[in-house]
PLY file of the C-alpha trace (Angstrom):
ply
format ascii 1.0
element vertex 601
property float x
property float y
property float z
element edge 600
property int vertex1
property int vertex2
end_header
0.00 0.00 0.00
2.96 2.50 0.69
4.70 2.12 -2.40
1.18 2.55 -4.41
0.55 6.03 -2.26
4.83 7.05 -2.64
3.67 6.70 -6.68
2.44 10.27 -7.16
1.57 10.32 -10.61
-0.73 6.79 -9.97
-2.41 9.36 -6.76
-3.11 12.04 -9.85
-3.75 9.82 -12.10
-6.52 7.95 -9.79
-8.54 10.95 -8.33
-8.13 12.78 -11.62
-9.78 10.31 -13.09
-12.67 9.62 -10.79
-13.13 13.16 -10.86
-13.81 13.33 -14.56
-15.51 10.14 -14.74
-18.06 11.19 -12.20
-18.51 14.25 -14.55
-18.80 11.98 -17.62
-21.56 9.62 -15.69
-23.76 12.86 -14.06
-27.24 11.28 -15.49
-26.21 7.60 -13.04
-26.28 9.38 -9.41
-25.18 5.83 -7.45
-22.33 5.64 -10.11
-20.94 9.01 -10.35
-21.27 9.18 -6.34
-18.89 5.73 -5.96
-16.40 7.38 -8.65
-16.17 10.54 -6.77
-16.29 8.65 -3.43
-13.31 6.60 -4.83
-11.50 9.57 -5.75
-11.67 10.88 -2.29
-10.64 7.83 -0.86
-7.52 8.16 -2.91
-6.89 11.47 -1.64
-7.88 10.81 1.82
-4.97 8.07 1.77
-2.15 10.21 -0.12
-3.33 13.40 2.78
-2.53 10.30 5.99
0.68 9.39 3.82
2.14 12.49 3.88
1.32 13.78 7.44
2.87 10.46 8.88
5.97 11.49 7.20
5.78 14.94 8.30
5.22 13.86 11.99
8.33 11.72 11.49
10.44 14.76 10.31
9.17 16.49 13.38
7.85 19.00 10.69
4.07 20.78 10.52
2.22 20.62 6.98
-0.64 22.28 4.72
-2.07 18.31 4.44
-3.96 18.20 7.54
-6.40 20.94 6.18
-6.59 18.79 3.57
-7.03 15.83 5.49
-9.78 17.10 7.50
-11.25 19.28 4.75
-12.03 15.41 2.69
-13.07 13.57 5.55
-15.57 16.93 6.36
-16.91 17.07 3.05
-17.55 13.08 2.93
-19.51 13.35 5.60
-22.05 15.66 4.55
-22.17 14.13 1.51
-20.42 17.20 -0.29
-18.33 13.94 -2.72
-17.89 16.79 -5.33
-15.94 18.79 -3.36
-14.42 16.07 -1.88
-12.62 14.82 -4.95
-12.07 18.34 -6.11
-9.42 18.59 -3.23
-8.10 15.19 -3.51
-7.08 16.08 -7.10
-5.60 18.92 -6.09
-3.43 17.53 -3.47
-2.65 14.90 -5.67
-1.45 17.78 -8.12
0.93 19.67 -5.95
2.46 16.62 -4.94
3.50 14.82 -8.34
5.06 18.36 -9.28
7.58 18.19 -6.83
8.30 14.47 -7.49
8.59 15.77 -11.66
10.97 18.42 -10.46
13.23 16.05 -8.35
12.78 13.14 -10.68
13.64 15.98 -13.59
16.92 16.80 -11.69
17.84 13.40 -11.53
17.80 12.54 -14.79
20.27 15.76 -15.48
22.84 14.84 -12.76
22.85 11.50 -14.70
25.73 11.71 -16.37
28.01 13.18 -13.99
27.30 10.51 -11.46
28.47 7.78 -13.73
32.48 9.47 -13.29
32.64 7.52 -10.48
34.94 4.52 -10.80
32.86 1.39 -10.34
35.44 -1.04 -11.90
39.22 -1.79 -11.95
41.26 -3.39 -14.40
42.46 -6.47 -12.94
46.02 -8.30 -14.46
46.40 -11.23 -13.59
49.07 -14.19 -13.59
49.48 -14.45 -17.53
49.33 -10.29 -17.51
45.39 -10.49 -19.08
43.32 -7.54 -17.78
39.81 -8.14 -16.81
37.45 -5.34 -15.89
36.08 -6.50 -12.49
33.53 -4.25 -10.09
35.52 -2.90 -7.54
33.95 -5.10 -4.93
35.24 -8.16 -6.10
39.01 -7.33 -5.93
41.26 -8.46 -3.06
43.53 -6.61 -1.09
46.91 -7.66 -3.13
45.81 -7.83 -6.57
47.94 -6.08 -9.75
45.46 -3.02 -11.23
46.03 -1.22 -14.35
45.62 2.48 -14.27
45.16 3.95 -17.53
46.26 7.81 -18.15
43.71 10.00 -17.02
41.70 7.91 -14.73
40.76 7.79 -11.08
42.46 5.35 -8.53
40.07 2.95 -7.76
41.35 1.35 -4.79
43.95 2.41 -2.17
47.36 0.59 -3.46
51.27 0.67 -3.70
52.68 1.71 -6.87
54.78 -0.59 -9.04
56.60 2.15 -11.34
56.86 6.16 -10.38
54.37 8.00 -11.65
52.51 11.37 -11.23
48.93 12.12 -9.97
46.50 15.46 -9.87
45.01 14.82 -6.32
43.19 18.31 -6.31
39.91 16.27 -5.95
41.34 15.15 -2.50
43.46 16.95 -0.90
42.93 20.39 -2.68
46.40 20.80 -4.06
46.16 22.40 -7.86
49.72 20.79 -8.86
50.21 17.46 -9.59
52.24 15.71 -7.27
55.10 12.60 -8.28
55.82 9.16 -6.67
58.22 6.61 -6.65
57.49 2.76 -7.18
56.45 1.60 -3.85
55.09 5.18 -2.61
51.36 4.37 -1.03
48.36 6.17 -3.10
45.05 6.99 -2.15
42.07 6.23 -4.46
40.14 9.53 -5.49
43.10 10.69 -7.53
43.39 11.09 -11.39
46.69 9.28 -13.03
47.93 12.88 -14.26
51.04 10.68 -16.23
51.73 7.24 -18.58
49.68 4.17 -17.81
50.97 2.27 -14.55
50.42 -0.46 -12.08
49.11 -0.41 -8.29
49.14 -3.33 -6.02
46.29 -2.90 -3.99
46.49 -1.93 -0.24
42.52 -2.00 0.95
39.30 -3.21 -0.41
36.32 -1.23 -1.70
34.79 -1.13 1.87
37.82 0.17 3.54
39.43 2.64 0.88
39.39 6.54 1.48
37.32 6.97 -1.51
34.81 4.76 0.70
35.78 6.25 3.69
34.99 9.72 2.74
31.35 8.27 1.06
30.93 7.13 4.82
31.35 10.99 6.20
29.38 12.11 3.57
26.63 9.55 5.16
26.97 10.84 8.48
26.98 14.39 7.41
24.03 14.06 5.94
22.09 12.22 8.62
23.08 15.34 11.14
21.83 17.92 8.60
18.59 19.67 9.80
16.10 20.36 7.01
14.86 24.00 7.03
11.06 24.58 7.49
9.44 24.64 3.69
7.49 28.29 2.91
4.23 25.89 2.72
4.79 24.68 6.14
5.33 28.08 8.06
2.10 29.64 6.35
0.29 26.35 7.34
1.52 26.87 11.32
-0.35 30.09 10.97
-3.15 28.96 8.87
-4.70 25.87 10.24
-5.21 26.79 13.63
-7.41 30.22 12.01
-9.23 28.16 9.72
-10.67 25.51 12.50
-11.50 28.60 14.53
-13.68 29.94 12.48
-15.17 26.42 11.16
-15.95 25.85 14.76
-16.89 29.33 16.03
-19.29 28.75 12.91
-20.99 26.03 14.03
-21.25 27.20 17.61
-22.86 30.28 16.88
-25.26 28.87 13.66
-25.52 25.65 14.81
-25.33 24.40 11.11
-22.75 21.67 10.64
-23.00 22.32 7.00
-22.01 25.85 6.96
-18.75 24.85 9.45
-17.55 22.30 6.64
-18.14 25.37 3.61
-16.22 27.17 5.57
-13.13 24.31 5.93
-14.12 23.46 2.03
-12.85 27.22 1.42
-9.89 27.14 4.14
-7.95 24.39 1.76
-5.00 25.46 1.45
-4.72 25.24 -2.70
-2.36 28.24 -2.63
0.02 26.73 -0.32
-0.35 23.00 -2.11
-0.22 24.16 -5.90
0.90 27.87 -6.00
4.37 27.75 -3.84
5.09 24.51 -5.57
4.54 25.88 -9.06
6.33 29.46 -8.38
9.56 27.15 -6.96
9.64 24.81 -9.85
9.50 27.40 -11.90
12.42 28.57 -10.11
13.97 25.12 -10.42
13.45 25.54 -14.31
15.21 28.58 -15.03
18.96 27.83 -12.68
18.81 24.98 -14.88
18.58 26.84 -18.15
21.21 29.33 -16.36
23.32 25.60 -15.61
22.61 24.98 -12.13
20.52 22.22 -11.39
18.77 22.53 -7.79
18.03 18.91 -6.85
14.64 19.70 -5.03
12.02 22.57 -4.08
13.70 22.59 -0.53
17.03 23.53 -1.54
15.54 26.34 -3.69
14.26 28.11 -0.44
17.03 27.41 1.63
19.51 28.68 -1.35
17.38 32.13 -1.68
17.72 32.73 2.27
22.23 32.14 2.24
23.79 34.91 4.69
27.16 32.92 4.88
28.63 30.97 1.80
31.60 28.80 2.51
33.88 28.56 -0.27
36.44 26.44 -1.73
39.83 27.51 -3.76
41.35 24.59 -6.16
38.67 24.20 -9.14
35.71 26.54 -7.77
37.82 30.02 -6.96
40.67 28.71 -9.33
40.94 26.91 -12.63
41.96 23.96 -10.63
44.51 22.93 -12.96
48.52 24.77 -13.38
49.10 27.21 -16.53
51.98 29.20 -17.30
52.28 32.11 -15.52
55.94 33.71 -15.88
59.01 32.75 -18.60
62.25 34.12 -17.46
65.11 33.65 -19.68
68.84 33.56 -19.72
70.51 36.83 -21.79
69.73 36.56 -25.46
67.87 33.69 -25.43
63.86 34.70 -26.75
61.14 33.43 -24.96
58.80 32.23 -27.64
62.12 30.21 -29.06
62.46 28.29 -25.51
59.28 27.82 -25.20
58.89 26.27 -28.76
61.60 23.91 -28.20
60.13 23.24 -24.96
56.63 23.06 -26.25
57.84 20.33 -28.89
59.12 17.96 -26.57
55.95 18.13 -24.34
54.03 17.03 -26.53
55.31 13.08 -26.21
54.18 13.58 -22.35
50.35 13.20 -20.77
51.73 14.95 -17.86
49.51 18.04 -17.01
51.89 20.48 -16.59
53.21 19.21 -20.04
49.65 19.79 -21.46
49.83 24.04 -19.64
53.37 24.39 -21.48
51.98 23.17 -24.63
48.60 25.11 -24.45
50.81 28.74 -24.14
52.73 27.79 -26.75
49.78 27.60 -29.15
48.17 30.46 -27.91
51.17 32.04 -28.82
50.71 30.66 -32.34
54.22 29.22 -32.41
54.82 26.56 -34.61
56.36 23.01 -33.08
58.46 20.43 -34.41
58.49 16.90 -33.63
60.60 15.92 -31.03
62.81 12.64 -31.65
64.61 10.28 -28.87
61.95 11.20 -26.28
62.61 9.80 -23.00
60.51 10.49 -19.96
61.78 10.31 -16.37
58.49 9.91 -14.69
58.13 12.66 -11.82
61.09 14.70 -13.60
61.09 15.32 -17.09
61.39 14.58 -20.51
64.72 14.54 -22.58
64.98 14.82 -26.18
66.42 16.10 -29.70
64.44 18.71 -31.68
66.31 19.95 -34.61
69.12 19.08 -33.52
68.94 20.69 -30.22
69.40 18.39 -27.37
66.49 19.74 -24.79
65.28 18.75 -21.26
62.68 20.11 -19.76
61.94 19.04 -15.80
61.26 20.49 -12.29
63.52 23.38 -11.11
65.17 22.50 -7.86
67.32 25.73 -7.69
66.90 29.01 -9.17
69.37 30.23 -11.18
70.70 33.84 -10.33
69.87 35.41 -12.76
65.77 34.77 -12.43
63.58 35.79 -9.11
60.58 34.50 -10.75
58.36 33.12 -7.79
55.42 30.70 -8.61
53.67 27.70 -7.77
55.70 25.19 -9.37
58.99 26.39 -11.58
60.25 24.27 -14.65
63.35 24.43 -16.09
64.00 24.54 -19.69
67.95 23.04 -20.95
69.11 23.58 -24.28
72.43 21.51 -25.42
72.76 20.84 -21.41
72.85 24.91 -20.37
69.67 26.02 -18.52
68.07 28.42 -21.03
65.03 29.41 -18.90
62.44 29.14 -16.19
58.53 28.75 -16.00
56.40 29.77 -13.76
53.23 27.68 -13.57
50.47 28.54 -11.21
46.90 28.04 -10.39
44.89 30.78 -12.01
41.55 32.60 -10.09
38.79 32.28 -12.05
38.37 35.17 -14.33
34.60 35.59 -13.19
35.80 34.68 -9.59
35.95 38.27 -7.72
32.55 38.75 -9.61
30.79 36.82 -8.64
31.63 37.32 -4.65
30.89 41.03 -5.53
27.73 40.08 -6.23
26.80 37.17 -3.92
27.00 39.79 -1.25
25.00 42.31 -3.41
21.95 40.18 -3.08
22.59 39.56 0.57
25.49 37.31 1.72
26.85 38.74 4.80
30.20 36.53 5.46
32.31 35.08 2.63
35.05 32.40 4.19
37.35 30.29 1.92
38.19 26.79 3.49
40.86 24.87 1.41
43.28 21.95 1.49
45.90 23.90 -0.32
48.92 25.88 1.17
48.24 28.60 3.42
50.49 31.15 0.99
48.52 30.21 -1.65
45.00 30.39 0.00
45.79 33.63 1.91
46.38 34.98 -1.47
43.58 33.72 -3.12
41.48 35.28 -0.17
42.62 38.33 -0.28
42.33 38.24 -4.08
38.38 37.65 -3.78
38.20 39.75 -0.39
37.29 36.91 1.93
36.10 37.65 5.20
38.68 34.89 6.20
40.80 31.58 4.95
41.08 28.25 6.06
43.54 26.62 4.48
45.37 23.13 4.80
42.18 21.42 6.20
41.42 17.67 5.60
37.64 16.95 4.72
36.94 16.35 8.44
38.43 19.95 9.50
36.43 21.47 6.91
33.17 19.46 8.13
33.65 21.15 11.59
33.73 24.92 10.09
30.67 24.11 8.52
28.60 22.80 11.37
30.62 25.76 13.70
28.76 28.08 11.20
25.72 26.62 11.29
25.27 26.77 15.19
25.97 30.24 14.77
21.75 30.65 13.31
22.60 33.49 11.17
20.50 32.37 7.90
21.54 29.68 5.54
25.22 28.52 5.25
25.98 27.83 1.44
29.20 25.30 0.89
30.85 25.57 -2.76
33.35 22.91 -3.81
34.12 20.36 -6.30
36.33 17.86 -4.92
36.23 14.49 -3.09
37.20 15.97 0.06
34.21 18.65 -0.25
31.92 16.23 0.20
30.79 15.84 3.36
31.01 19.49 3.96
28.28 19.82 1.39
26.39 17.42 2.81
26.66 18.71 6.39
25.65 22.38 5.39
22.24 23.79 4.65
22.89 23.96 1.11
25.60 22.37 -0.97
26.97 23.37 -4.03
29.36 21.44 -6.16
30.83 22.64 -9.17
29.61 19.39 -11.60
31.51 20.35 -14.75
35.19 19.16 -13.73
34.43 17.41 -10.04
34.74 14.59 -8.30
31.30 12.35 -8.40
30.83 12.59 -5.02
30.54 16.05 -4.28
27.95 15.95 -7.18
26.19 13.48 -4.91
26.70 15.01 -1.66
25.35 18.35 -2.86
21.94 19.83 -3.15
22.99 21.67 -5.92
25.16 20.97 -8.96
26.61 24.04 -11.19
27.02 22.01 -14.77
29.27 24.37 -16.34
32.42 25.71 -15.82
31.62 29.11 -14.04
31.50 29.89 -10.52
29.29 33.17 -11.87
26.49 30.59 -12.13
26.14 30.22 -8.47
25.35 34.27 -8.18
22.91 33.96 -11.12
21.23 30.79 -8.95
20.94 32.19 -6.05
19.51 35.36 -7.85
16.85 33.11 -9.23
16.20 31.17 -6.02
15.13 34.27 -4.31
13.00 35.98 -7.09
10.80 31.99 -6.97
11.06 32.26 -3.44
9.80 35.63 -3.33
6.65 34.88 -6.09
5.87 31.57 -4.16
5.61 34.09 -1.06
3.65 36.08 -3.17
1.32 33.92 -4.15
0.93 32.39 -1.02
-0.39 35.87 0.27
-2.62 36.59 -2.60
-3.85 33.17 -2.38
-5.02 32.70 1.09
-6.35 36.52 1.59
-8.75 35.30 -1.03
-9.28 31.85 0.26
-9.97 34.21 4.16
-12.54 36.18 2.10
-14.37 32.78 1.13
-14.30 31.70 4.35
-15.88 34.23 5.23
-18.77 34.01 3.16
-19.47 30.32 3.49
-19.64 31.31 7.32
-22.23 33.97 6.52
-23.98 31.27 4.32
-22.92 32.70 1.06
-21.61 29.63 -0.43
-21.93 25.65 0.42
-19.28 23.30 0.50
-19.33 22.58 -3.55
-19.25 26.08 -3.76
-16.24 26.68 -1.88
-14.53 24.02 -3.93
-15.31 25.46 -6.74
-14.05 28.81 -5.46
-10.93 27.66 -4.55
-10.61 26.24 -8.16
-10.99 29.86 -9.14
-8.36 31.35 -6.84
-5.75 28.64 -7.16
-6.07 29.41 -10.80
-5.17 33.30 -9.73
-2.70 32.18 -7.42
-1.00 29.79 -9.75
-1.34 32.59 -12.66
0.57 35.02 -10.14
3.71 31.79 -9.09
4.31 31.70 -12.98
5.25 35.01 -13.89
9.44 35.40 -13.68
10.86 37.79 -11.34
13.10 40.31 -12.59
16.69 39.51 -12.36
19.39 41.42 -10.89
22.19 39.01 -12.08
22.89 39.03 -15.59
0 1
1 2
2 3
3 4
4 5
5 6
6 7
7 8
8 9
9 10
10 11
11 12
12 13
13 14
14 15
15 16
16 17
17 18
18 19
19 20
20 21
21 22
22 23
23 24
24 25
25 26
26 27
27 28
28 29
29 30
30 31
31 32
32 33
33 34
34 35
35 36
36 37
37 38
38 39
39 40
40 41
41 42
42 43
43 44
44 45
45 46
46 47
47 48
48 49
49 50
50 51
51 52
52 53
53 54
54 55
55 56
56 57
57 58
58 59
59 60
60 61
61 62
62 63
63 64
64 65
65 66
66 67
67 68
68 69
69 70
70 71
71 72
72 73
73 74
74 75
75 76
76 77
77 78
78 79
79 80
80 81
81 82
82 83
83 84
84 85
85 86
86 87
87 88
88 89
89 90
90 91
91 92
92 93
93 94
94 95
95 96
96 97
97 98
98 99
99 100
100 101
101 102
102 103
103 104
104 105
105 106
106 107
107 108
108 109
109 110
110 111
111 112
112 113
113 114
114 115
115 116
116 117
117 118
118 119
119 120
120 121
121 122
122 123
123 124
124 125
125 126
126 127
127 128
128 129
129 130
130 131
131 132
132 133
133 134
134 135
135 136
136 137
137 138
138 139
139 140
140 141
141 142
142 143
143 144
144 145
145 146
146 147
147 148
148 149
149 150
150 151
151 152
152 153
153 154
154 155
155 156
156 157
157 158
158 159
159 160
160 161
161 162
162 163
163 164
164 165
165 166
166 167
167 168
168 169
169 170
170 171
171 172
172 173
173 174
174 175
175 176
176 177
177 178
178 179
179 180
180 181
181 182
182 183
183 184
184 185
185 186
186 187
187 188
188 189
189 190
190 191
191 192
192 193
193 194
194 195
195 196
196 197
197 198
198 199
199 200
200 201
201 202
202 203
203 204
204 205
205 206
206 207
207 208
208 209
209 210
210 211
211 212
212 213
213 214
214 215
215 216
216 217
217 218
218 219
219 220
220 221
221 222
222 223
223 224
224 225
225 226
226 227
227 228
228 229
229 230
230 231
231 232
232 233
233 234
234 235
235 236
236 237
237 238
238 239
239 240
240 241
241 242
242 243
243 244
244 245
245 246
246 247
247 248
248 249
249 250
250 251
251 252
252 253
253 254
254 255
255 256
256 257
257 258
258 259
259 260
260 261
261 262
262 263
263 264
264 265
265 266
266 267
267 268
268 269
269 270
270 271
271 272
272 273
273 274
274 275
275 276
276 277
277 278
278 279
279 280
280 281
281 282
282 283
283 284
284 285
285 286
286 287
287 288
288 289
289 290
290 291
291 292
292 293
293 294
294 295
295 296
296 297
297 298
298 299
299 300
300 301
301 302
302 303
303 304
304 305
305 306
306 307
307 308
308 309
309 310
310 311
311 312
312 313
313 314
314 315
315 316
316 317
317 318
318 319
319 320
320 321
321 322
322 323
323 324
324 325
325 326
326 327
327 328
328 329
329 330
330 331
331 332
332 333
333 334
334 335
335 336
336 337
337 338
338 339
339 340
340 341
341 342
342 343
343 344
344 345
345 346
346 347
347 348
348 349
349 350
350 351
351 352
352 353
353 354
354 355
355 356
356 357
357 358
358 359
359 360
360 361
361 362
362 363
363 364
364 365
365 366
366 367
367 368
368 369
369 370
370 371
371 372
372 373
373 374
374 375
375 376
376 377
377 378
378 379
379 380
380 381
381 382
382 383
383 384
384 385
385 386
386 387
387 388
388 389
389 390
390 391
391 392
392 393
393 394
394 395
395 396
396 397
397 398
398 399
399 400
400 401
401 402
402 403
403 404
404 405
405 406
406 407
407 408
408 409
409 410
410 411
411 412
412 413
413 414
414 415
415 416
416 417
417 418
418 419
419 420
420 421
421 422
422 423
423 424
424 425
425 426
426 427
427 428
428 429
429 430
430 431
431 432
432 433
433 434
434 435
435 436
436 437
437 438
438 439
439 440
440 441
441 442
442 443
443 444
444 445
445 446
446 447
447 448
448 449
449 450
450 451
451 452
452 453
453 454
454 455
455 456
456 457
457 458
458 459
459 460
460 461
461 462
462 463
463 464
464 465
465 466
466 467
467 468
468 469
469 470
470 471
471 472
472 473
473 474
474 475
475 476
476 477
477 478
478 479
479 480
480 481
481 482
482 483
483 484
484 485
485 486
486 487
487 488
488 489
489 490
490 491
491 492
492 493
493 494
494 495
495 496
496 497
497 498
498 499
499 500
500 501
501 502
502 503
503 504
504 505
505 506
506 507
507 508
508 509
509 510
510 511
511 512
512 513
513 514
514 515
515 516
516 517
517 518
518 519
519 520
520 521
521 522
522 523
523 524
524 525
525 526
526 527
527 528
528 529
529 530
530 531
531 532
532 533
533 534
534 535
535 536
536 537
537 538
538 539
539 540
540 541
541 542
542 543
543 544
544 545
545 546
546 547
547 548
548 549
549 550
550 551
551 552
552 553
553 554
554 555
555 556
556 557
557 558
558 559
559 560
560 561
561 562
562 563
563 564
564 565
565 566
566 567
567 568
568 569
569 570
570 571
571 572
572 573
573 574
574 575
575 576
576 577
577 578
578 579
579 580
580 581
581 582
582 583
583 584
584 585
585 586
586 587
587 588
588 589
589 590
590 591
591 592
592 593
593 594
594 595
595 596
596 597
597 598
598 599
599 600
């Protein structure tokens, strides 16, 4: 019986169609009465349903008007009107489930990142993709250039990893064979092999899925707009019903009365307004995963921010290229350009990406050979180059940066390059204007280098920086803010170690379009392209639904007052009233569907 009343299009479909089909049959009273009667029935089940689960989240609802306003109309015999309000319920409820079930179906494809297999070798050196929970601690993976560590393990040859996902660090860091690596990292160099150190249940990929779990069992869910008006609402509306029938002594005039308290506005008109809502961040590339995250969203006073791949590019390009005398830069960087391009590395990919924008043409290298974690060596016309990390600066260059690489010609160090994170161009924007439409504290919280985050900060005029935290530091800060009750904490990040702070916080945010699966999961909302500035223009849009819901609600239930009002007077019986409300749900849902004007463009 649960699962048929959790189905909310079945609920529509069912008192929708006894509601029509008692219409169809008006000339067979007995029959259209059962149809009707069924319909209600329907309704009167879905209206229980969903105040058991409301009394479970410790939470007060619109449905018990409901509830009593179907069992009051059955009882006089009002069926019409009984089934009007069942279909209406019905209604309000299978929107929501098409805007969550919509959202779904668009976080799709970024959920399937996640690495569900590995590819086993085994004895005779076959690979065999196997789901991660069938492999053993000590069995030989493959790791293929570019993808994600499945499982915990020790490496068999040196190689080079982006672990910004993790640990929040934008440069890709190198290994020796035998070096221990975590699984949540990206193979940033050539294919290699792991031997592997944990199983699925006990890797940190796992482990952090766990917090996430935990975070999200602690989070308290904000009261819905629906719910606060109904705390006012329902206590008015049975005052009046009963005052009614104390003072008139008609039973029939009490019910009109609860007929025309039904809260339509409050079960159609604030869902409509907020789906609406939900409609446009996704056109704008932010998909809000439900109607609860849309009001919590439009009520953020302190947003929590991340640095590597939300604030930043989250990936190294070259900053600075300091050469010896009379050596030209686009010359070294051409020869070191060419040999790159034999190397997956990532910082190989940043050197080879200036050099085209540049426009600088690049010859093949010849007698490439890569020293994984250190360089590449090779001949390009003629010229014997090497290109690796800088451990010493050369006098004559005070460049400063990130990472440096050094750049040998014929064996003489011809120049340095300065690679560095880069802020988002639209970063300081989009701060600028998250506090324009009301964000009172701004706080970055990152697992990267304090120099580098304290510059970043300053950069985007942070109220203040956390840096070097591990996911379980950055958890804290967000339930520290939280207990502080000063409006709706907002958490922004895209990486693995993220996630349970945007599961903990009242909204999360996670920046789909380059991270880690489960932040995507963890968060309430998911920004699908690759702009921070979408979060301003979502929140922008949160509040101008939140406000037309609000504004519906009001126009809504002053007319559904005035109604009451007359069916206490005797103006209007209970069909009437149901009828009525038909009328001004119409208005109100007329009202919820016209776009607010945006201040984010």
């Amino acid at each position: 019986m649960r699962k048929l009343v959790e189905n909310n299009y079945l609920m529509l479909g069912l008192t929708l169609g006894a509601l029509l089909l008692g219409l169809a049959f008006f000339q067979n009273a007995p029959l259209q009465k059962g149809f009707w009667a069924f319909g209600a029935l329907v309704g009167l089940l879905l209206a229980i349903y969903l105040i058991v689960d409301a009394i479970k989240a410790k939470a007060f609802g619109s449905d018990i008007l409901a509830l009593i306003s179907i069992s009051a109309t059955a009882l006089t015999d009002e069926w019409l009107a009984a089934v009007v309000i069942a279909v209406m319920l019905a209604t309000g409820r299978a929107l929501e489930n098409w805007a969550a079930g919509r959202a779904r179906m668009q976080l799709q494809a970024l959920l399937e990142r996640a690495p569900r297999v590995g590819h086993l070798i085994d004895d005779k050196n076959r690979i065999t993709d196997l789901p991660l929970g069938q492999i053993s601690v000590g069995s030989k993976l493959l790791v293929r250039s570019g993808e994600v560590v499945p499982l915990d393990g020790t490496l068999l040859s040196a190689g080079t990893f982006d672990e910004s996902a993790l640990t929040g660090e934008p440069i890709p860091k190198s290994y020796e064979a035998g070096s221990v690596v975590n699984s949540g990292i990206v193979n940033a160099g050539q294919t290699l092999e792991i031997e592997t150190t944990q199983t699925e249940e006990t890797s940190t990929y796992s482990a952090l899925i766990e917090l996430v779990k935990a975070a999200q069992a602690d989070s308290a869910p904000g009261v819905r707009i629906a719910n606060k008006w109904a705390i006012r609402f329902v206590p008015f509306a049975l005052a009046l019903a009963g005052g009614t029938w104390l003072v008139t002594g008609e039973l029939d005039r009490a019910v009109a009365v609860i007929v025309a308290a039904t809260p339509c506005p409050l079960i159609l008109a604030i869902p409509v307004a907020i789906i609406s809502g939900m409609s446009r961040a996704a056109s704008h590339g932010a998909i809000i995963k439900g109607g609860a995250a849309l009001e919590q969203l439009a009520r953020v006073k302190t947003l929590l921010l991340d640095k590597t791949g939300t604030l930043t590019q989250g990936g190294p390009e070259v900053s600075e290229i300091v050469t010896a005398d009379g050596i030209s830069t686009d010359r070294v960087l051409a020869f070191a350009a060419a040999l790159e391009q034999s190397s997956p590395h990532i910082v190989a990919k940043a050197i080879v990406a200036q050099a085209r924008d540049r426009d600088l043409m690049l010859e093949s290298a010849n007698d490439v050979i890569e020293d994984h974690g250190h360089g590449l060596i090779g001949t390009v016309g003629g010229t014997r180059v090497r290109v690796g990390q800088l451990t010493e600066k050369p006098a004559w260059s005070n460049i400063s940066h990130s990472l440096l690489v050094g750049v040998w010609l014929n064996d003489e160090l011809a120049a340095v390059i300065g690679l560095d994170d880069p802020l988002r161009e639209d970063a300081v924007q989009t701060v600028s204007e998250m506090r324009e439409i009301g964000v009172d504290k701004v706080l970055m919280v990152t697992g990267d280098r304090s120099e580098t985050a304290n510059e970043v900060g300053e950069a985007i005029g942070a109220d203040a920086v956390y840096s070097e935290c591990r996911p379980e530091q950055k958890l804290a800060i967000v339930k520290e803010q939280m207990q502080l009750d000063q409006g709706t904490v907002v958490v922004v990040g895209d990486g693995i170690n993220d996630a349970p702070a945007l599961a903990a916080a009242h909204v999360g945010v996670a920046m789909g379009a380059r991270g880690a699966t489960a932040a995507s999961e963890a968060a309430d909302v998911v920004i699908v392209e690759d702009s921070i500035r979408q979060l301003a223009i979502a929140v922008d849009t949160a509040q101008g639904a939140r406000n037309r819901a609000l504004q519906a609600a009001s126009v809504g239930m002053g007319l559904s007052i005035l109604a009451m009002v007359g069916a206490s007077f005797g103006l209007i019986n209970a069909t009437g009233s149901a009828l009525l409300q038909e009328g001004i749900d119409a208005a109100a849902i007329l009202w919820a569907l016209v776009p607010s004007a945006r201040r984010i463009r």
